[in-house]
N, C-alpha and C positions, 0 to 999 in steps of 0.2 A: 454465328451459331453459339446458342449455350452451352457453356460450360457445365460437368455435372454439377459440380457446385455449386453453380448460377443459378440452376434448376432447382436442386436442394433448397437454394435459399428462399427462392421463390414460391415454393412451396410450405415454407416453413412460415413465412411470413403473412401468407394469404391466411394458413390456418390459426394463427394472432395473433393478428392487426386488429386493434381496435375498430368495432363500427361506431360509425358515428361522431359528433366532436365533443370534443373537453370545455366545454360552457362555463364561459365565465374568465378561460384563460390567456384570450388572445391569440391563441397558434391552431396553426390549421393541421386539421387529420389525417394523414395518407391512408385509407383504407382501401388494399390492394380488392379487386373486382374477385367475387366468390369468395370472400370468406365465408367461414364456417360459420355458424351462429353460436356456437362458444367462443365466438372470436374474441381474442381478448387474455382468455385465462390459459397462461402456463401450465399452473397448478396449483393447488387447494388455496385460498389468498398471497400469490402471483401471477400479475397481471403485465401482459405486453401492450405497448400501441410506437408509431411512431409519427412522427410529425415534422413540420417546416417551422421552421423562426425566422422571422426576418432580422437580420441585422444591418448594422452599417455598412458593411463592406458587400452584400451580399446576402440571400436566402441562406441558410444551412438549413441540416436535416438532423433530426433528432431520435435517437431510440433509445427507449424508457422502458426500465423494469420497476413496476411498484409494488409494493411488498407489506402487506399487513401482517404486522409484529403483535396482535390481538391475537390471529389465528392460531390455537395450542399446535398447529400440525406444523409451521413452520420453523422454520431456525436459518441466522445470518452469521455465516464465520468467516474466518480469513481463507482464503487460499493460498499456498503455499506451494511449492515444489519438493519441499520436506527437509531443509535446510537452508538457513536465513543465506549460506552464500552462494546463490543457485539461482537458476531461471529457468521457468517454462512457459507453456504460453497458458491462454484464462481459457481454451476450449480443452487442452490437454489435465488442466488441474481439476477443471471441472466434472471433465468424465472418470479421471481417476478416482475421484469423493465422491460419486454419485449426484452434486449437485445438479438442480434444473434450470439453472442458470446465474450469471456474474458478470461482473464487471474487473478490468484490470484496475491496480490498486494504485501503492506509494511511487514514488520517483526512486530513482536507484542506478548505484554505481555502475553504470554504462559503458563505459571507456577510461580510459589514462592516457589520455596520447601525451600528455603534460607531463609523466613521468615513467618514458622509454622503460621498459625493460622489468614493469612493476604490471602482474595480471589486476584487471578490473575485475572485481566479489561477485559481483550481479546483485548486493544485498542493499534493500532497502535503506534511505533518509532515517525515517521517521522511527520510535516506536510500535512494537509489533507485540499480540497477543494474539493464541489461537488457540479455542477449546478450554479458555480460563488460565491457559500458560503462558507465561513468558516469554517470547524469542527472543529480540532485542531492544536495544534503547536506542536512542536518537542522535547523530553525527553533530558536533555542531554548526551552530547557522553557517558556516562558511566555510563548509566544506559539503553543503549540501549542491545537489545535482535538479535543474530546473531551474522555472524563473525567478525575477527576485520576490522574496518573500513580502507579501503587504507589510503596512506600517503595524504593530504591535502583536504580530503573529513569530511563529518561531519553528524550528523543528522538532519541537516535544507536540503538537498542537496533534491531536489523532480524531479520529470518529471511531464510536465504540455502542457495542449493543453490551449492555448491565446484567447479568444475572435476574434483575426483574425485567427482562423483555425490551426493556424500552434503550433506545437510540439516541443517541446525546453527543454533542461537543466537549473536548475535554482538552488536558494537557498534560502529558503523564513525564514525568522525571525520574529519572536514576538514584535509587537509594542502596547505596553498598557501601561495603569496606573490605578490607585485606588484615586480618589479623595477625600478628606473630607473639612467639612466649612475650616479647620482649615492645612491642612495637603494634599502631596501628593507622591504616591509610586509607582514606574514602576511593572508593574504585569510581575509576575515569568513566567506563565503556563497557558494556556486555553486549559481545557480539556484534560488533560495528567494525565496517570499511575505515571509519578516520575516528581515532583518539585526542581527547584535549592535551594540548602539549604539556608536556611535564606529567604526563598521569601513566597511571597502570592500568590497563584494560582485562576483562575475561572474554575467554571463549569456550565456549560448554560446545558439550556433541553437536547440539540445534547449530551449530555456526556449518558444519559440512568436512570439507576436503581441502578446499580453496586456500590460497597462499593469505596468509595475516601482514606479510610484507606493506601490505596498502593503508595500516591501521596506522602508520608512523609514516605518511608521507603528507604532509601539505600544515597549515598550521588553521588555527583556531578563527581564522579571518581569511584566509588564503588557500584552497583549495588545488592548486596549481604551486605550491611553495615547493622546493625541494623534498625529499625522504628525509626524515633524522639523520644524522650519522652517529647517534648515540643513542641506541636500542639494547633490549636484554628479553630476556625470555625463559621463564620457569616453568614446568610442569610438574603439577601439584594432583598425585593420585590419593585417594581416600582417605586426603586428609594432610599427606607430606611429600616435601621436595622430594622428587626423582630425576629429576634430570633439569639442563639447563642450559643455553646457546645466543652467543651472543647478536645472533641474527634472528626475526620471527619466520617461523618453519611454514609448512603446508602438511597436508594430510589428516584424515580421519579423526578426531580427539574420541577417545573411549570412554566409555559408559563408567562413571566415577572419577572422572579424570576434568581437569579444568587448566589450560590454560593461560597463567598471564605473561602479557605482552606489555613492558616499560618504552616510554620514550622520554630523554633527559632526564630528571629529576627523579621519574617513575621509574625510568632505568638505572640510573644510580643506588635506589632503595631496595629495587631487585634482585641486585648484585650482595647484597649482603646477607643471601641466605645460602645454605647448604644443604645438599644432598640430606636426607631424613627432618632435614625441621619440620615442624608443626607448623603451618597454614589453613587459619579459617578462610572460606569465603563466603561471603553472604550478596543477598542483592533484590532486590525488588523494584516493580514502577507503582511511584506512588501519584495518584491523579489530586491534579487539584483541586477539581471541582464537585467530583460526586464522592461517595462514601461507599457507592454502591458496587460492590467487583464485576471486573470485564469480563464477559463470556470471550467480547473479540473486540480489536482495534486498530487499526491500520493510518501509518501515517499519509499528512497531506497540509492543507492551509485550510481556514474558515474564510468563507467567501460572505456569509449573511449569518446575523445573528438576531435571534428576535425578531424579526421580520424584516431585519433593515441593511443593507451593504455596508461592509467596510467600510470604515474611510478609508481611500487614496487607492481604491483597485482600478487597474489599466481598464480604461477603456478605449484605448487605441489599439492593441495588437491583438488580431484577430487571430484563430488558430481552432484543429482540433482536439477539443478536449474532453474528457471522465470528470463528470462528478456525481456527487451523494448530495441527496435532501431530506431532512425531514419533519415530519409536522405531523398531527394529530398527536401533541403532546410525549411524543416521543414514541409511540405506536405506528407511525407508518412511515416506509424510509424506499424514496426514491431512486435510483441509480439509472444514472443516463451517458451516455456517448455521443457524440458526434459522429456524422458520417464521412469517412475519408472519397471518397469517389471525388474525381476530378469536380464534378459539375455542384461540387457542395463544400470543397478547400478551405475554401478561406478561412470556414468555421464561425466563430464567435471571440467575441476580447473576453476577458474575465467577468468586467462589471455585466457583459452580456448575458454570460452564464448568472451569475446572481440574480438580475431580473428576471431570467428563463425559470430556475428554481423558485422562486416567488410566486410565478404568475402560476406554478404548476399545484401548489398548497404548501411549499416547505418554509418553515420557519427559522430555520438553519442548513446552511449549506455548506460544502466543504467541496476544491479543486483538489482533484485525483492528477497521475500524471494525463500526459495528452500527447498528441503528436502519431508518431507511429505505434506508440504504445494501446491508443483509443480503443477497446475491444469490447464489447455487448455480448455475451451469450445467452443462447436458451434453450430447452429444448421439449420440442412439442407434444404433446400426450401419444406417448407413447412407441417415441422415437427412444433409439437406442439409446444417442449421443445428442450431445446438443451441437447445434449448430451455429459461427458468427454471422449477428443480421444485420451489422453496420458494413463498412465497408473498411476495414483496416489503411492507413496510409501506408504501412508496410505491408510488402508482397512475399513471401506467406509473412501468416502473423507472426507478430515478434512475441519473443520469449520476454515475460516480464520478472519481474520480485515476488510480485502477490497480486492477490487480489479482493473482491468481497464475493463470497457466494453466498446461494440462497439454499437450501433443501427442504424438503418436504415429506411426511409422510402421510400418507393417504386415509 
């Protein structure tokens, strides 16, 4: 017997599923019996369909949200839980924004079983922008959470839609410093699970509740390394030291309030102020590539660039996985899933997914996380909520970092 759920889904899918196939791309259509004859369209330029791929190991199943970035009714931002140390799931975020649907986003601090007795953030790898702001910058490579990073890829590497509409591959880096009357220091870390060793990190309100204990544990190559044992910690309101603790705390950071968290060297420098000093902080991600500021951007790896794959992506481990595509010049940006259902597991290897993105019109693609995380929402004209149409590997769906939504007005 179905599940209500089961039903929902199948309902939701019948009304769009793409009819007919995608010519030209090599993969076959699932186009459930009865659809509607708007089958297809979410809303105002987004479109569903989902489809088979064959791969090495197996057929997998594929569900695609395509999204033209031309249409003035649309718009692509981050999803969020509403503090970069936090988790919820991509049907939960999306019904809170009113999005019509998304996909789950970056990789992210999941566990610590490597260091007993220190809570896991829930916050994203990568660089994060939402709504033209800020959240965080990017952990470094080795203390990122996922697989290993291809050959000349990084954890600043993000996918970003531009204040001019359009969709692009990028790489965005931490530009800060820590002022004092006397003294100045490039900032480590804003809003990040793991700090460069020896540096000082911020943490503004967008960081949450969440214990900072986790920004001083593991090293710059090692992930798994012990916690510091040489930490410090200042909080710096409207401008001046107030308070200060030789351990990094938890709880709510207030509106005007910033603070930093030293590990070694960074704690050493920290250690040298007092109660009422003067503290600037500044801090921005500066992109490499474009000129043109991020409406949103969310991290992940580049799987294809210019039409062509990475060198040196796996094409041996299969798996299911999130990723983004996009093509028509940076105006239409694809977001796809995997389906977790037993009879579709195995998934796809990486270089799979690149050739999968390819064959669909993307010019650049980019690996989201994957695994249980895999989540596709949408929801159907004039459904409340949106509904998940893949099939999660986790049973209910997992709470993630972020992720990309789509909205629309009509």
């Amino acid at each position: 017997m179905q599940t209500r759920v089961g039903k929902r889904r199948k309902q939701v899918l019948a009304s769009l599923a793409l009819v007919g196939a995608l010519t030209g791309t090599g993969l076959t259509v699932a186009a459930p019996a009865g659809a509607a004859t708007e089958a297809g369209r979410v809303a105002p330029g987004v479109s569903y369909a989902e489809f088979d791929v064959p791969g090495a190991r197996g057929t997998a199943h594929a569900h695609l949200l395509t999204v033209d970035l031309r249409d003035p009714r649309v718009r692509v931002d981050l999803l969020h839980p509403g503090a970069v140390g936090a988790r919820a799931t991509v049907s939960a975020m999306a019904d809170a924004s009113g999005a019509v649907g998304g996909v789950n986003g970056d990789f992210f601090n999941i566990s610590e079983a490597q260091h007993p007795g220190v809570e896991a953030t829930g916050a994203a790898v990568g660089p994060a922008v939402a709504s033209g702001h800020t959240l965080k910058a990017a952990v470094p490579d080795g203390q990122r959470f996922g697989p290993a990073l291809p050959p000349g890829t990084s954890t600043r590497d993000v996918l970003g839609v531009g204040v001019d509409r359009r969709a692009r591959l990028d790489s965005m880096a931490l530009d800060g410093s820590v002022r004092t009357r006397t003294d100045r220091l490039p900032l480590g870390g804003l809003n990040q699970y793991a700090l460069p060793v020896g540096s000082v990190g911020a943490f503004t309100p967008q960081w949450g509740s969440v214990s900072r204990v986790r920004a001083t544990c593991g090293t710059d190559t090692q992930r798994a390394a012990p916690c510091s044992t040489d930490t410090y910690e200042v909080t710096v309101r409207h401008g001046r030291v107030v308070s200060a603790a030789d351990t990094p705390g938890a709880g709510p950071i207030a509106d005007g309030t910033t603070v930093l968290v030293g590990r070694e060297a960074g704690a050493q420098w920290l250690r040298k102020l007092s109660a009422g000093d003067p503290v600037r902080v500044r801090h921005r991600l500066v992109a490499e590539r474009s000129r043109v500021p991020y409406r949103f951007a969310v991290g992940g790896y580049p799987v294809l660039r210019d039409g062509a794959p990475l060198p040196g992506l796996d094409a041996r481990t299969s798996a299911v996985r999130t990723a983004a595509g996009i093509g028509g010049h940076g105006r239409t940006l694809y977001l796809l899933a995997l389906d977790g259902a037993p009879a579709y597991r195995t998934g796809l290897s990486i270089a799979e997914i690149a050739a999968t993105m390819r064959a669909l019109g993307a010019d650049d693609a980019f690996s989201l996380d994957g695994g249980g995380s895999s989540t596709l929402v949408a929801r159907a004209p004039g459904a409340p909520s949106v509904t998940v149409l893949n099939h999660p590997t986790d049973a209910p769906e997992r709470a993630v970092a972020n992720g990309i939504g789509v909205w629309t007005r009509r």
